[in-house]
C-alpha positions as CSV (number, residue, x, y, z in Angstrom):
1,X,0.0,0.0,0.0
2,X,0.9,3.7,-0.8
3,X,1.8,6.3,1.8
4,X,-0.8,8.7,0.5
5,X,-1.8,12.2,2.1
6,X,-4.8,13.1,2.9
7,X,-4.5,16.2,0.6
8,X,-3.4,14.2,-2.1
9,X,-6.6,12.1,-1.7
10,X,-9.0,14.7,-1.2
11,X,-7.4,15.9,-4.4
12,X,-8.1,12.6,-6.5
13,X,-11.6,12.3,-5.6
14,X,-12.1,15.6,-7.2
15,X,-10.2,14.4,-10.0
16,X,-12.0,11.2,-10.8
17,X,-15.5,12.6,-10.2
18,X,-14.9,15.0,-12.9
19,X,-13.4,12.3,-15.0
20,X,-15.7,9.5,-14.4
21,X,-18.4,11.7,-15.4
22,X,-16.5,12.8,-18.9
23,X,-15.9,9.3,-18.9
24,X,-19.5,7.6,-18.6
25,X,-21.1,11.3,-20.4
26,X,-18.8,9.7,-23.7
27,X,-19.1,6.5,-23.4
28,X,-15.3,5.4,-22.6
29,X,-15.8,2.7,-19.7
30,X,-15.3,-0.6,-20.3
31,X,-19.4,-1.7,-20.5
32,X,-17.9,-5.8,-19.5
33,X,-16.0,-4.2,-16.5
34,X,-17.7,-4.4,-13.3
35,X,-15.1,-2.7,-10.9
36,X,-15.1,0.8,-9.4
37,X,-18.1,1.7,-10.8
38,X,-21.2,2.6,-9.7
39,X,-24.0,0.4,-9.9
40,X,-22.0,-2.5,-10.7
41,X,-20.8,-4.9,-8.6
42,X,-19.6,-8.6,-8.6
43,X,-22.9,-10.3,-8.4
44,X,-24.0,-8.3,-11.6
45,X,-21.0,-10.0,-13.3
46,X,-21.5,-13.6,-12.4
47,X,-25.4,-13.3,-13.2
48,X,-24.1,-11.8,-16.4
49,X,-22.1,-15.0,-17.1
50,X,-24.9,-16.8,-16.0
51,X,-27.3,-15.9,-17.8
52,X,-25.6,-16.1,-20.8
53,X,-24.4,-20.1,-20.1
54,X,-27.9,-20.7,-19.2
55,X,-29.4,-18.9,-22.6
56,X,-27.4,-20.9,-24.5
57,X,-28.0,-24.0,-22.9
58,X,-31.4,-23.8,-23.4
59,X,-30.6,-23.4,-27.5
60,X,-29.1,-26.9,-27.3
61,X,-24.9,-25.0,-27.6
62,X,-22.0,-26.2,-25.5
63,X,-20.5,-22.9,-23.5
64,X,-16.2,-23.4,-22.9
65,X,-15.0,-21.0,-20.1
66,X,-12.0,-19.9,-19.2
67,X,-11.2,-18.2,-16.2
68,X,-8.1,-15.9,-16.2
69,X,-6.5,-13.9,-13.3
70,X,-4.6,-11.0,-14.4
71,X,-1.1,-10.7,-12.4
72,X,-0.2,-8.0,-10.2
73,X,-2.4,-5.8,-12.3
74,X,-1.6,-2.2,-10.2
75,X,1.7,-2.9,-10.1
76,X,2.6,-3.7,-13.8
77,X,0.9,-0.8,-15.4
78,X,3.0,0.5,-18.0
79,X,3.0,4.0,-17.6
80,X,4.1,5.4,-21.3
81,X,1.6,3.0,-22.6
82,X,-1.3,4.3,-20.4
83,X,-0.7,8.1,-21.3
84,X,-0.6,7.2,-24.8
85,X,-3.7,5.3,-24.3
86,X,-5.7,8.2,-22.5
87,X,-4.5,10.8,-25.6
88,X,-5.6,8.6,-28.3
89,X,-8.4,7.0,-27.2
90,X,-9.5,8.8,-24.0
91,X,-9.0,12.2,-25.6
92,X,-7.3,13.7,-22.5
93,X,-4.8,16.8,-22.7
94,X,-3.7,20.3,-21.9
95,X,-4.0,20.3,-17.7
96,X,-5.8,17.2,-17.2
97,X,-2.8,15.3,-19.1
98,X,-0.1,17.4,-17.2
99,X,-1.8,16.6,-14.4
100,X,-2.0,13.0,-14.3
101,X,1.6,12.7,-15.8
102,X,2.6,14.1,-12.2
103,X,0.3,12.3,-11.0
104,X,2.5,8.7,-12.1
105,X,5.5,9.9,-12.2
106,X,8.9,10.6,-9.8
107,X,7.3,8.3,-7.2
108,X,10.0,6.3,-5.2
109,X,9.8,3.4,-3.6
110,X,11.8,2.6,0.2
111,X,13.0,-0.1,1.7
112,X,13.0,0.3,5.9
113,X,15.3,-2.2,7.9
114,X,15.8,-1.6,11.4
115,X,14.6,2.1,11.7
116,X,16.9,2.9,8.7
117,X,16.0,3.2,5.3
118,X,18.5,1.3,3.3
119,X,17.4,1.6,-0.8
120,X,15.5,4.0,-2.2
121,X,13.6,2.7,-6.0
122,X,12.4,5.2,-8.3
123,X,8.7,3.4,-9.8
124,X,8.7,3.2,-13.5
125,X,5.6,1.2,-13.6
126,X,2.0,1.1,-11.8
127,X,-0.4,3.4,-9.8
128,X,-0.3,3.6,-5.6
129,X,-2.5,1.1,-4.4
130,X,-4.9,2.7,-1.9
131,X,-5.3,5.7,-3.5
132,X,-8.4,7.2,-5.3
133,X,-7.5,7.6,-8.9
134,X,-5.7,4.3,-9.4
135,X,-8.4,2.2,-9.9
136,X,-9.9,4.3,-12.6
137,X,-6.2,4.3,-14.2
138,X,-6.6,0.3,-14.1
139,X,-9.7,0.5,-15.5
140,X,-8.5,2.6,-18.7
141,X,-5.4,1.0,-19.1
142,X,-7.3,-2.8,-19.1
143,X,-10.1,-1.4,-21.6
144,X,-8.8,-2.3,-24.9
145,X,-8.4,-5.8,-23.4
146,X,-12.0,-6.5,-24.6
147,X,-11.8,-5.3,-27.8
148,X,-9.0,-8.3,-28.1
149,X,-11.7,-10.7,-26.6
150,X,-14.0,-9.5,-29.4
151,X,-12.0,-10.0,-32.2
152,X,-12.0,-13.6,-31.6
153,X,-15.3,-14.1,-31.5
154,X,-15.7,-14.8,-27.5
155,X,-17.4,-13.2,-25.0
156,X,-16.0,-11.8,-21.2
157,X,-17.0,-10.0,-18.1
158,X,-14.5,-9.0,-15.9
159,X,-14.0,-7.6,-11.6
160,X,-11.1,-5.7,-11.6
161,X,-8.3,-8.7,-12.9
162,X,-10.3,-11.8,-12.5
163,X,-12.0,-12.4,-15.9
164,X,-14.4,-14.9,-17.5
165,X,-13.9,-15.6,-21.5
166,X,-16.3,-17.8,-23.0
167,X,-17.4,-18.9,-26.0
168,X,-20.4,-21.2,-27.0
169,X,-21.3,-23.4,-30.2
170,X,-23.3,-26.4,-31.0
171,X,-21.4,-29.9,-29.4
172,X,-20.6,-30.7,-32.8
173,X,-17.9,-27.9,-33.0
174,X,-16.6,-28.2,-29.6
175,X,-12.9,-28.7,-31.1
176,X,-13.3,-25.6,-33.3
177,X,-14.5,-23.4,-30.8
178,X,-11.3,-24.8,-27.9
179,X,-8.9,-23.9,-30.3
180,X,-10.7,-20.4,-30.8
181,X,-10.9,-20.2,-26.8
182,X,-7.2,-20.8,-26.4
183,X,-6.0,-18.6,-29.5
184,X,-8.0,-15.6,-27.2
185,X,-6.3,-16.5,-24.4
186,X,-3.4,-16.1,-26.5
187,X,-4.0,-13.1,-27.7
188,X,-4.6,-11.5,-24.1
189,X,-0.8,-12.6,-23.3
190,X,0.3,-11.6,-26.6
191,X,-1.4,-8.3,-27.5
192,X,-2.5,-7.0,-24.2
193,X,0.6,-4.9,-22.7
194,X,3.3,-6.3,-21.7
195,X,2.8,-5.8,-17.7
196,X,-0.2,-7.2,-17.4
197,X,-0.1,-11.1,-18.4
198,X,-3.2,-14.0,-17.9
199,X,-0.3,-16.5,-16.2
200,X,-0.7,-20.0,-17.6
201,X,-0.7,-21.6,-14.1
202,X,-4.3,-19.2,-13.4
203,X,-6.4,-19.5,-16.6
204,X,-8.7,-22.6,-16.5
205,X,-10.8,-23.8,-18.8
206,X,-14.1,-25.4,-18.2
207,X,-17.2,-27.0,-20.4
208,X,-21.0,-26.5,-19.8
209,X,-22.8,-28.5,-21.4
210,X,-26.1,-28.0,-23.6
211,X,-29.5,-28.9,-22.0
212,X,-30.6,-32.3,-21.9
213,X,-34.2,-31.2,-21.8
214,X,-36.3,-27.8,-21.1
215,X,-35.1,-26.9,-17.6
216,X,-32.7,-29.3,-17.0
217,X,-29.2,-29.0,-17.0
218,X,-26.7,-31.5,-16.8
């Protein structure tokens, strides 16, 4: 956890209100993101999921999951690739810009031992956990993440950096539609930025299968 001010948070909230309202008034947030938002919440994502599984069961298709867990998701944010990402696609600049470029940047990192502090890290990478604004940083910085999902014809919902992909299709093309499942997955390790990775070890696949009969599932 970050050593934040109360100033400095007092500061942020300002900060995000204004921008989560620019934000939600254009249409920027990620709509399969159910983190740090209001109105949203985890059960909303797994009844999301849910439903979905269930709808297609009832149309007689096989639903694959895959759940991923995103590592050390505050930590790893790429800080280059995030500004870039709020001027291009965000549309921030002039102050706002400036201001969350200081916002990231020249924060150091100690190491205490005994009473004394012995090594002193300048952060090239992530957003203070604990503080106000970081969240909405992650939630930027993770958004194009689902336009990857999309482009391979699966479906996700996501709290904060544990995800659901799936993808359903009729038992017939169960092989066709693993092999699209795992070239997503792919692609999130591949295409997604570097610092945040789905780790082999955490993304697990599972297979619901179609209904057996009105009602029933198996």
């Amino acid at each position: 956890m970050s050593n934040l001010t109360f100033l400095s948070k007092t500061v942020e909230c300002v900060v995000a209100k204004q921008l989560n309202g620019y934000l939600a008034a254009n249409g920027l947030l990620p709509r399969l993101q159910s983190a740090y938002r209001r109105c949203h919440s985890m059960e909303m994502a797994l009844l999301r999921v849910m439903s979905n599984v269930f709808a297609a069961a009832d149309q007689k298709r096989v639903t694959l999951l895959a759940l991923l867990d995103l590592s050390a998701v505050f930590d790893c944010i790429d800080h280059d690739i995030l500004l870039m990402h709020l001027q291009r696609f965000v549309g921030v600049s002039g102050q706002v810009f400036s201001w969350i470029l200081s916002f990231l940047t020249e924060r150091s990192q100690h190491v205490a031992y005994a009473g004394s502090l012995l090594l002193l890290i300048i952060l090239l990478w992530g957003v203070p956990q604990g503080s106000v604004f970081g969240p909405q940083l992650f939630l930027l910085y993770t958004a194009e993440l689902f336009d990857i999902i999309v482009s391979h014809g699966a479906s996700a919902h996501f709290y904060t950096d544990d995800g659901q992909l799936y993808v359903n299709s009729l038992a017939a093309d169960t092989d066709d539609t693993i092999n699209c499942l795992q070239a997503c997955v792919g692609a999130v390790d591949e295409e997604q930025p570097t610092a945040v990775k789905s780790t082999e070890d955490a993304a697990d696949m599972a297979q619901v299968p179609a209904a057996t009969g009105q009602g029933h599932y198996n």
